[in-house]
N, C-alpha and C positions, 0 to 999 in steps of 0.2 A: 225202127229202121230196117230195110230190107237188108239181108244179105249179101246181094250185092253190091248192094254201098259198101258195107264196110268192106266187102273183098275187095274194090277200087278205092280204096283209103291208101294213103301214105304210111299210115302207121304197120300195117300188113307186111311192108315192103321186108322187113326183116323176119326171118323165120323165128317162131318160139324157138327155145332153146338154153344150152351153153354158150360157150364160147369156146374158139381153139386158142388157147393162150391168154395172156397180157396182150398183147399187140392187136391180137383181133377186140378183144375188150376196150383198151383205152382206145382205138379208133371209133369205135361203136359212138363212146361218150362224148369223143370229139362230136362228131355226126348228131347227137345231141342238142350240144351245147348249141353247134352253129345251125339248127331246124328251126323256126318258129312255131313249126306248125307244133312242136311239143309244150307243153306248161309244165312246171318242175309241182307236187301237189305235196302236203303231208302226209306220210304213210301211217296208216290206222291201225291196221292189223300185220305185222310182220311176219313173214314168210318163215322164219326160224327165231328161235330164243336164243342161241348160240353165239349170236356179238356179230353176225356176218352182216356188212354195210349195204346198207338198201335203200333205192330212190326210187318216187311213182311219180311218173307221167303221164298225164292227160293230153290225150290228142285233141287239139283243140276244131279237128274238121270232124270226126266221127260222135267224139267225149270219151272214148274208150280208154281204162284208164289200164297202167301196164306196171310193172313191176321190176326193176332191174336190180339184181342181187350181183355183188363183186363178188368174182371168183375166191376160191381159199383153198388151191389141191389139196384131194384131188376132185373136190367139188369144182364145178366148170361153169360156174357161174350161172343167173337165169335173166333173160331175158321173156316174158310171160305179160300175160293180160290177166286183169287180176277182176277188171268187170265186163 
């Protein structure tokens, strides 16, 4: 896939990253839940051994699959691509 496919992907639209808060977090997930264009996938390899709650989504227009880590301050959560 070219690169700019995936830079006109939906799933792009959110910068990698933290988050600022709870609020920007749990809306994110909101935005989740109600996108189709996400698939909820099993996480294989976990981003930390720590206990800290992790979901991966597969973009179902690009496949790109992402990574979302719940914040735990003063870690700020992750939002990432993980392939």
């Amino acid at each position: 896939m070219s690169s700019s496919a995936t830079k006109s992907c939906v799933c792009v639209d959110r910068q990698e990253g933290g988050f600022n808060g709870w609020n920007d977090f749990d809306a994110f997930v909101k935005q989740l839940a109600s996108n189709s264009t996400f698939e909820k996938v099993p996480v294989t390899a976990p981003y930390s051994n720590v206990g800290l709650k992790e979901s991966w989504y597969r973009c179902m227009t690009c496949h790109k699959v992402w990574r979302l880590v719940e914040p735990d301050p003063p870690f700020r959560g992750l939002w990432a691509p993980v392939t």
